[in-house]
C-alpha positions as CSV (number, residue, x, y, z in Angstrom):
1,X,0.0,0.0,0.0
2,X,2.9,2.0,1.0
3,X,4.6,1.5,-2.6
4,X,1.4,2.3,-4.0
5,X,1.1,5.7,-2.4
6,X,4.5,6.3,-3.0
7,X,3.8,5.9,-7.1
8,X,0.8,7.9,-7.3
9,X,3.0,10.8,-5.5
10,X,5.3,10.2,-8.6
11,X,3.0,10.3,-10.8
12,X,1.5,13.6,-9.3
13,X,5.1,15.1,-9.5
14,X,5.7,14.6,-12.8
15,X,1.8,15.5,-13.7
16,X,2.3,19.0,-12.4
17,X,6.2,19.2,-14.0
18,X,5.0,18.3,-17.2
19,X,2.5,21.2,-17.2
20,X,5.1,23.5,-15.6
21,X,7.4,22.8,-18.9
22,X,4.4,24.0,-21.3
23,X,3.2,26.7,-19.1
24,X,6.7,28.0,-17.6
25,X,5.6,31.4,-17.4
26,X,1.2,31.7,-16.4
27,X,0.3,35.1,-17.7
28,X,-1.5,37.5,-14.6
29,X,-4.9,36.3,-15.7
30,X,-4.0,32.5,-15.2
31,X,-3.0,33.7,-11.9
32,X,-5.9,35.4,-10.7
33,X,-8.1,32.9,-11.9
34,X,-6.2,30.1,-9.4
35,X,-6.5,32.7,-6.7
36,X,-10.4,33.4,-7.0
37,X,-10.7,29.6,-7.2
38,X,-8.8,29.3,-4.1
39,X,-11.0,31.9,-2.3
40,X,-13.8,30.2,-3.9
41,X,-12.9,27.0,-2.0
42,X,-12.3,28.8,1.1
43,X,-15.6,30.8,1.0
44,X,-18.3,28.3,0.0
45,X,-17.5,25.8,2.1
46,X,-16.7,27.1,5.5
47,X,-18.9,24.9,7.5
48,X,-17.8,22.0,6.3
49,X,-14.2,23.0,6.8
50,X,-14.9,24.1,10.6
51,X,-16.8,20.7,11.0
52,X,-14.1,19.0,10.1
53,X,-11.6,20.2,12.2
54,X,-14.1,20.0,15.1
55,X,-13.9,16.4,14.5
56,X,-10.2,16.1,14.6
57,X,-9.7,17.9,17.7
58,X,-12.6,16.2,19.4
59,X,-13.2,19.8,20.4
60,X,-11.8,22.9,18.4
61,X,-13.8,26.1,18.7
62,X,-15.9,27.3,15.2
63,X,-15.1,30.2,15.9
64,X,-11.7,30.6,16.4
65,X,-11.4,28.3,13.1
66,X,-12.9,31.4,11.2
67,X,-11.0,33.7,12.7
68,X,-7.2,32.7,13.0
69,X,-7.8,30.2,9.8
70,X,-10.4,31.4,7.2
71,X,-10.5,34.8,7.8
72,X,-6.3,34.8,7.7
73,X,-6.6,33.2,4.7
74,X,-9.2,34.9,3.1
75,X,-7.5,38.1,3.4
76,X,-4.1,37.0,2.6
77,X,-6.0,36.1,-1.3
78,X,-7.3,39.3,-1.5
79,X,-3.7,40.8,-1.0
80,X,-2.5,39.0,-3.6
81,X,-5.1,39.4,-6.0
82,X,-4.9,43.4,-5.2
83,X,-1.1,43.5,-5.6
84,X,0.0,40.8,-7.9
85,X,0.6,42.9,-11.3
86,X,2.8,45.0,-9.2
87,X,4.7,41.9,-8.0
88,X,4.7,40.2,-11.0
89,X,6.0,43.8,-13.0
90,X,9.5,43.6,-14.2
91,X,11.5,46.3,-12.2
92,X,14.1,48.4,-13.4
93,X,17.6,48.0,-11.3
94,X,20.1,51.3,-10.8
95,X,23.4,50.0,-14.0
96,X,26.6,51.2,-12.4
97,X,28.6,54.2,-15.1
98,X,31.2,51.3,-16.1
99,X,28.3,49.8,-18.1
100,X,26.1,52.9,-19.1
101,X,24.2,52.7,-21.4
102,X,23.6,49.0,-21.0
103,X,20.4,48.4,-19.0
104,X,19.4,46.1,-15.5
105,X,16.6,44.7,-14.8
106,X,15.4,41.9,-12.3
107,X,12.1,39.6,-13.8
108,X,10.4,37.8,-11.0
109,X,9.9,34.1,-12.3
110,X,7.9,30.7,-11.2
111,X,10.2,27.6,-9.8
112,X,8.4,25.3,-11.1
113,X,6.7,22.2,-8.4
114,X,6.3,23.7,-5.1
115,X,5.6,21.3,-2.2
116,X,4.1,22.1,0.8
117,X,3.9,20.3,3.8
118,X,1.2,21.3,6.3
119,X,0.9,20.8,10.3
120,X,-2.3,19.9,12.3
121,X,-2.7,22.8,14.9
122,X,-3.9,25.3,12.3
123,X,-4.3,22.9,9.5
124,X,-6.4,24.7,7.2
125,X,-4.1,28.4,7.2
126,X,-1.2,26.9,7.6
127,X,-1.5,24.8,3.8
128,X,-3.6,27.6,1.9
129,X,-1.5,30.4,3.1
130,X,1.4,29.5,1.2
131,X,-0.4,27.8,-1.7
132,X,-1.6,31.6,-2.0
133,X,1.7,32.7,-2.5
134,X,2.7,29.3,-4.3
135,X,0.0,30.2,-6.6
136,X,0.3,33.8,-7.3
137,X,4.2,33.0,-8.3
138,X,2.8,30.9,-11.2
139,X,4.0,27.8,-9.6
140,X,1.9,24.2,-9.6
141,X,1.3,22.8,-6.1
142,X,1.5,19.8,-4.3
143,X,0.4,19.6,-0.7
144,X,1.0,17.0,2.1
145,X,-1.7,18.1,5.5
146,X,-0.8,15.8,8.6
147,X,-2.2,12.5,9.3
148,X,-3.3,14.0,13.0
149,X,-6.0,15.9,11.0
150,X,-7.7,12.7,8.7
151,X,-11.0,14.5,8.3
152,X,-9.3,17.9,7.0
153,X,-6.9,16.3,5.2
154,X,-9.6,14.3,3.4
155,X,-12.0,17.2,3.1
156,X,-8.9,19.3,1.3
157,X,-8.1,16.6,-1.0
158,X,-11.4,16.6,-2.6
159,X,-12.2,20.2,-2.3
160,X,-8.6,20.6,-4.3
161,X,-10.1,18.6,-6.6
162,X,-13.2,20.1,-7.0
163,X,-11.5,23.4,-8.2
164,X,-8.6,22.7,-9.8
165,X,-6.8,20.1,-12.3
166,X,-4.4,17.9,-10.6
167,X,-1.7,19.5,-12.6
168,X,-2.4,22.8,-10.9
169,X,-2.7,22.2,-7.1
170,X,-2.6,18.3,-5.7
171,X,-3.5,17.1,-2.0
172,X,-1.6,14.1,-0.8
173,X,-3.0,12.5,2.0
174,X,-1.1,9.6,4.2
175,X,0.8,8.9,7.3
176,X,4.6,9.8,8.4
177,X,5.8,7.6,6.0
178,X,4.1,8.8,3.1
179,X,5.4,12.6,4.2
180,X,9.4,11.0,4.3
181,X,8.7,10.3,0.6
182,X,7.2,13.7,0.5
183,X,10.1,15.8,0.9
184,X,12.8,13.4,-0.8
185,X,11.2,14.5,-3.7
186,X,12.8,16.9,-6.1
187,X,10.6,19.9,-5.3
188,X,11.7,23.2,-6.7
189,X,10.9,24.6,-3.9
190,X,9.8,23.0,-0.4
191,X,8.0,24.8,2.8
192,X,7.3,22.8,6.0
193,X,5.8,23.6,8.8
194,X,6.3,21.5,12.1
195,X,8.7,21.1,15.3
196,X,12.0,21.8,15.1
197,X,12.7,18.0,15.6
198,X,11.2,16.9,12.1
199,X,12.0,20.2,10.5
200,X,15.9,19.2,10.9
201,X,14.7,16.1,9.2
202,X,13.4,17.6,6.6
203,X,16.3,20.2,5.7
204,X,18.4,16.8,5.6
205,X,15.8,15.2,2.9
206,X,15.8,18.1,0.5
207,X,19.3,18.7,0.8
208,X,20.0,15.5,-1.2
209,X,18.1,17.5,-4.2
210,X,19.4,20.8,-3.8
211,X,16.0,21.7,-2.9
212,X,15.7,25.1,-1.3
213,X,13.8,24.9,2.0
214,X,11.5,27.3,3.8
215,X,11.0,26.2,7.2
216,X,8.4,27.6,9.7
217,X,9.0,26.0,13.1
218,X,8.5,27.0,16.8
219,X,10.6,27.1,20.0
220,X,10.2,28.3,23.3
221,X,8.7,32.4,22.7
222,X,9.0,34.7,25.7
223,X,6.5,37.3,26.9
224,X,8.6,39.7,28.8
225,X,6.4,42.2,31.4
226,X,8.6,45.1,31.7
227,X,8.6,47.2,35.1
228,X,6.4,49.7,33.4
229,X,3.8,47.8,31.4
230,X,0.1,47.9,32.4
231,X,-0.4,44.3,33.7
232,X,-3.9,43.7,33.7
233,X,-3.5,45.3,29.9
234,X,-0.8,42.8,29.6
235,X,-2.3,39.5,31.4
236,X,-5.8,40.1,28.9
237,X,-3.3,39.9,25.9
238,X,-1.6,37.3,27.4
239,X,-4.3,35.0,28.4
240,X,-5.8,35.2,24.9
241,X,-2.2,34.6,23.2
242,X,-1.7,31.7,25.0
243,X,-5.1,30.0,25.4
244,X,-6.3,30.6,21.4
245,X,-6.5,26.7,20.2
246,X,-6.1,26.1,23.6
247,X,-1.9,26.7,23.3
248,X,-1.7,24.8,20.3
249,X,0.1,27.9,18.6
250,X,3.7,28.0,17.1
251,X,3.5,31.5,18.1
252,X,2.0,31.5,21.3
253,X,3.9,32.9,24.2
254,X,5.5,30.3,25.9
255,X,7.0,31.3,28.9
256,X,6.6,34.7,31.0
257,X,9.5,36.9,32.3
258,X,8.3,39.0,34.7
259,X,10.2,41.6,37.2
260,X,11.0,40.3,40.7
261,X,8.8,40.1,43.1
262,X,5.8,40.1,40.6
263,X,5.0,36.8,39.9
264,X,2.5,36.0,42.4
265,X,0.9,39.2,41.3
266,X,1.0,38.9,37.7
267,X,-0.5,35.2,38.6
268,X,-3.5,36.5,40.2
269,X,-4.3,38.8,37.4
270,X,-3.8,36.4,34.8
271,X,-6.4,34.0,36.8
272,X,-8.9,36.9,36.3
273,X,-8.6,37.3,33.0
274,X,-8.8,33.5,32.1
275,X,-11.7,33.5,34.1
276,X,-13.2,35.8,32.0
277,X,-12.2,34.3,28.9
278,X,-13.3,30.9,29.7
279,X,-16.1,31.0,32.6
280,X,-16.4,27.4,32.1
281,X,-14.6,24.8,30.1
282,X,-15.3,20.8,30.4
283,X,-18.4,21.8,27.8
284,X,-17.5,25.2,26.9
285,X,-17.3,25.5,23.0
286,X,-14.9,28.1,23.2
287,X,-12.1,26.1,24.6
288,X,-10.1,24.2,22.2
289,X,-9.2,20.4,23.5
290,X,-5.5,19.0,22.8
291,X,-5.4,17.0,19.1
292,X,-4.7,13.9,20.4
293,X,-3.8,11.4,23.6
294,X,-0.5,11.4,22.6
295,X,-0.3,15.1,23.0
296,X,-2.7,15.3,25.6
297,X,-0.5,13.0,27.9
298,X,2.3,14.4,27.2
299,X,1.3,18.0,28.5
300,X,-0.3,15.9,31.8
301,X,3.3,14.3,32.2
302,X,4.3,17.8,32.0
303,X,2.7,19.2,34.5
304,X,3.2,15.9,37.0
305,X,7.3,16.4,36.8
306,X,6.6,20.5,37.6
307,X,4.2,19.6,40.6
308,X,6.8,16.6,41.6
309,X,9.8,19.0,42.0
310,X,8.5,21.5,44.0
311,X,7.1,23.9,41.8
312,X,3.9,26.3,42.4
313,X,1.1,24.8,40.4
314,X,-2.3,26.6,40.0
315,X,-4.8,25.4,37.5
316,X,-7.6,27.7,36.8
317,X,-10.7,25.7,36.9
318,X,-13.3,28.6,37.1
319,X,-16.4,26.6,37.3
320,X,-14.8,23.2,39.5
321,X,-15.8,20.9,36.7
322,X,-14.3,17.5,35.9
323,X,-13.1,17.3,32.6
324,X,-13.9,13.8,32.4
325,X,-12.0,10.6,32.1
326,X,-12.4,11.1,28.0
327,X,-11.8,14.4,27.5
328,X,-8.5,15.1,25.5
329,X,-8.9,19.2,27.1
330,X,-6.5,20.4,29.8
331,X,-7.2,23.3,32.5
332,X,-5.1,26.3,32.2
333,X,-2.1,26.2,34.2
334,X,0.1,28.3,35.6
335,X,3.7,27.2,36.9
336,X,6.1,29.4,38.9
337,X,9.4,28.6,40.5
338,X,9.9,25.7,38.1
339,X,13.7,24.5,37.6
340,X,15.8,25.2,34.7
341,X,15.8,21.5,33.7
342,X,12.3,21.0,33.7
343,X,10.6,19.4,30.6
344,X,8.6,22.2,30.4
345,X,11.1,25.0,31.1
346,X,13.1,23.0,28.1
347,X,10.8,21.8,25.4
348,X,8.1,23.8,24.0
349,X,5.0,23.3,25.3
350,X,2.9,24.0,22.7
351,X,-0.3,23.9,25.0
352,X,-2.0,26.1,27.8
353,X,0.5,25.5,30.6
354,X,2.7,28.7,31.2
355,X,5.8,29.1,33.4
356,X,6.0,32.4,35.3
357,X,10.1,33.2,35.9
358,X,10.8,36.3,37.7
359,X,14.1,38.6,36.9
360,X,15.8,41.2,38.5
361,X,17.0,43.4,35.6
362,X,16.7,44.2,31.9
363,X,20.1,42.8,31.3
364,X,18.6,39.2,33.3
365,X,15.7,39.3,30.7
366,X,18.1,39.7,27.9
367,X,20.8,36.6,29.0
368,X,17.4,34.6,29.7
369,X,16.5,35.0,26.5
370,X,19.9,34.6,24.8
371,X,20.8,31.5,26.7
372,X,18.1,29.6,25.0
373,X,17.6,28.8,20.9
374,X,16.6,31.7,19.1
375,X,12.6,31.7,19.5
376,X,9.9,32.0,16.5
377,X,8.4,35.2,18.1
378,X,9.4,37.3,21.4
379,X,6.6,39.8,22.8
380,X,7.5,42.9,25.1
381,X,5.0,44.9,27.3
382,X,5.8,48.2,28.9
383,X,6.4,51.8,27.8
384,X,9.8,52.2,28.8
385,X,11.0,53.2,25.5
386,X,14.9,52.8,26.5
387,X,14.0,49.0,27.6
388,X,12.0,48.5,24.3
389,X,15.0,49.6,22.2
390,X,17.4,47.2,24.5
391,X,15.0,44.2,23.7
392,X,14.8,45.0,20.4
393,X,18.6,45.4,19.4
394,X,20.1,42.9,21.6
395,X,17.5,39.5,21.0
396,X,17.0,38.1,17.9
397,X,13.4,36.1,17.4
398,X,11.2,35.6,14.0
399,X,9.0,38.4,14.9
400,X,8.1,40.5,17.6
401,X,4.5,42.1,18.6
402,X,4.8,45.3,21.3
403,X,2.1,45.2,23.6
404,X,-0.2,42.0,22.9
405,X,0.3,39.1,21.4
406,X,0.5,37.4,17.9
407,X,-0.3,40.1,15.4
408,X,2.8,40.3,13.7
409,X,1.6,37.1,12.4
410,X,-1.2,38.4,10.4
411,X,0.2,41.7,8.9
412,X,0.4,41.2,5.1
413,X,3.1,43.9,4.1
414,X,5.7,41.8,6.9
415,X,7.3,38.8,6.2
416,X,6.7,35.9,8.7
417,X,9.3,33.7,9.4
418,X,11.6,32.5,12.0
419,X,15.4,32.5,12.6
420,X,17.8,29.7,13.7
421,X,16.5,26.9,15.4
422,X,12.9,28.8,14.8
423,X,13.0,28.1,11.1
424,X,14.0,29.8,8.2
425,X,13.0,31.7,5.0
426,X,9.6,33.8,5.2
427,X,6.4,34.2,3.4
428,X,3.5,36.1,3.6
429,X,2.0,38.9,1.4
430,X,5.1,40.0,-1.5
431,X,7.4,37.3,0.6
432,X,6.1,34.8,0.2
433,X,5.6,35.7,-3.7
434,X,9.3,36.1,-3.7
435,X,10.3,33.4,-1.6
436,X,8.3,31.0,-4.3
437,X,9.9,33.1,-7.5
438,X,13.7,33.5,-8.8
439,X,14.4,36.7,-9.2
440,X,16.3,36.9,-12.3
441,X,18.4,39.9,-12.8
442,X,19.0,40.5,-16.4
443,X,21.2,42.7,-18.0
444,X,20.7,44.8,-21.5
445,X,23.7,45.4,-23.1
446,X,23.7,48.8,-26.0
447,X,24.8,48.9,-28.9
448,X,27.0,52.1,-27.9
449,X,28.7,49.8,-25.4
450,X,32.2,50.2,-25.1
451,X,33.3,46.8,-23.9
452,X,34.8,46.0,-26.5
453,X,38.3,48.1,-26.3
454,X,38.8,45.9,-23.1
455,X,39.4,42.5,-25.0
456,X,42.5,41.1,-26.5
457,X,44.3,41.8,-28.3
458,X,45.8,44.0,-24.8
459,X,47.9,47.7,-25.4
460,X,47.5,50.6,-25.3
461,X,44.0,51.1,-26.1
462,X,43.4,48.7,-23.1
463,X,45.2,51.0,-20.8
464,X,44.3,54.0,-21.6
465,X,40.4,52.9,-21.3
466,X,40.8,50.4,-18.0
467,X,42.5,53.2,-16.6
468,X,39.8,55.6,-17.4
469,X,37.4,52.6,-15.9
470,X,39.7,52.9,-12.5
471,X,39.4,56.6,-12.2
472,X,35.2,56.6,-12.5
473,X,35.1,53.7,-9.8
């Protein structure tokens, strides 16, 4: 069966190469017409795409599916479509006076097979964002969703093929084995997003082709409460940031830095706020349950070693309810005073448990920070604008958001993308039309050109014109 899967991948490959080679360069109309297919898709058949992530996450609000998912996408097509002549427009490149009157220029142009590998937690935004900038690149797409998401991965094959010809946009459905052969295959372009584990993985794979890699991954991203933020400002942000899909989020803040002597504090307030977020939650729509048991233990196991060593555990249970022996959702928990070696002070978490961590100065943010792999995102609350500028300049993350949480995600003239362990590359809006185009520089040479006194045979007419060449440089 394996084999079989493996063949029909093949095939699909060199379906959508094939076209690539008689279609190498898809005119702006070509373009536009994928894109208003693709919004097409994503407009008529939102319930059925809420439903089925529902399903999947035994549990996954409706609306936060049309917000962080459909909407996201939604308006990430209608960028394109707005901006894409510009994008797509040859643009003129400053020629240097050694080569006046000659002529540069720099002509965006399709790869070729783009493959796109998709991850569970956001399952439908996270594989049509970048098949919109796939797309409006002139590129033919294949696209591999995760086998933790079966009815949205199903539900995307066929609506793919309602709206477009296999040799235009393909969904390949299967398990982990099926996405190995995924990415050994010689895409001209490849983006994954996943943990940092398999995302390693994955580099290795495509490196055997020479395949370029975008890779949007995770890590552990700080919220840091300066001395002179607004903390209940800050713990509403904070407690939405961290809670939407119930942590499920690369992006979501992962730990908290907050200033000595605050934590208890900063504890209390973020209570409140969850509270009245989520006034109940064993049958509360609005809370998102974990994807599977798998994941669902692990963040239990989690927890257990925290509690075990000594640390301050609080689970926010507003209502008292039992979750229920089958429930796959976890109370919102707060840890403080957990130790550096900690699975959850180590891994990311990637679910609604967050470690408080007190420090005493700007500079202990910053080496806390520093000390750890280079994070996906980093936020920063306060109005100290000397302590902004410090965080700023001397941490590196993906992105950053000032104030509240997440929304550097979702801005379309930004590039998203993340930086060392984090991932790299970046897409979005014109990235990610970039990031799936060469950019071809091209030079026009004159007919007045001078070159030619600089060949062989060399004399005097050489030096006297490479010397002229040496003064003007």
């Amino acid at each position: 069966m394996l084999q079989v899967r493996q063949d029909a991948l093949a095939d699909r490959f060199q379906l959508q190469r094939a076209a690539f080679a008689a279609q190498p360069f898809p005119d702006i109309g070509v373009r536009k017409d994928r894109l208003k297919r693709l919004l097409a898709l994503t407009e008529r058949h939102e319930a059925d795409i809420c439903a089925a992530i529902d399903a999947d996450f035994g549990g996954r609000s409706t609306h936060e599916t049309r917000l962080a998912e459909l909407f996201v996408v939604r308006a990430g097509i209608h960028h394109a479509l707005s901006h894409l002549r510009g994008w797509m427009r040859e643009r003129r490149v400053a020629t240097t006076m050694p080569f006046l009157p000659g002529r540069n220029r720099l002509v965006p142009q399709p790869l070729g097979v783009v493959g796109i590998v998709s991850p569970w937690n956001y399952p439908f935004q996270l594989a049509v964002a970048p098949i919109t900038a796939a797309l409006a690149a002139g590129n033919r797409v294949l696209v591999k969703p995760s086998e933790l998401t079966p009815a949205f991965s199903a539900l995307l094959a066929r609506l793919a093929g309602e709206h477009f010809a296999p040799d235009e946009l393909s969904v390949v459905t299967g398990d982990a084995e099926v996405g190995k052969a995924f990415v050994s295959m010689p895409f001209d372009h490849l983006l994954f997003t996943g943990s940092t584990a398999v995302g390693r993985q994955v580099a290795i794979a495509a490196a055997a082709n020479l395949t370029p890699v975008t890779l949007e991954l995770g890590g552990k991203s700080p919220a840091i409460l300066d001395p002179s933020c607004d903390l209940d400002a800050a713990a509403s942000s904070i407690a939405y940031g961290k809670l939407l899909n119930a942590g499920q989020t690369c992006i979501a803040p992962d730990y908290l830095l907050v200033p000595k002597g605050q934590g208890g504090i900063v504890a209390a307030k973020l209570a409140t706020a969850i509270a009245r977020l989520y006034p109940s939650l064993r049958d509360n729509p609005d809370y998102t349950a974990i994807i599977s048991d798998r994941h669902h233990q692990r963040l239990r196991d989690m927890i257990a070693e925290a509690r075990d060593a000594g640390a301050g555990v609080t689970e926010i249970n507003p209502a008292g309810e039992e979750l229920g022996a089958t429930s796959r959702k976890v109370l919102p928990t707060l840890v403080r005073n957990a130790d550096p070696g900690l699975r959850l002070m180590r891994e990311e978490i990637f679910g609604p448990v967050l470690p408080i961590v007190e420090y005493a100065t700007v500079d202990d943010a910053i080496g806390h920070v520093n000390r750890s792999e280079r994070p996906l995102a980093l936020y920063w609350f306060g109005r100290d604008a000397g302590n902004r500028r410090r965080i700023l300049q001397e941490t590196v993350a993906g992105g950053v958001t000032i104030n509240d949480c997440m929304l550097h995600l979702v801005q379309e003239n930004q590039p998203f993308g993340g930086v060392g362990a984090s991932g790299m590359g970046a897409y979005h809006g014109e990235w990610g039309f970039r990031t799936f185009s060469k950019e071809k520089p091209v030079f026009l040479q004159s007919r007045l050109s001078a070159g030619g006194l600089l060949r062989p045979p060399y004399g005097k007419t050489f030096e006297g014109v490479f010397s002229l060449l040496r003064r003007i440089t």
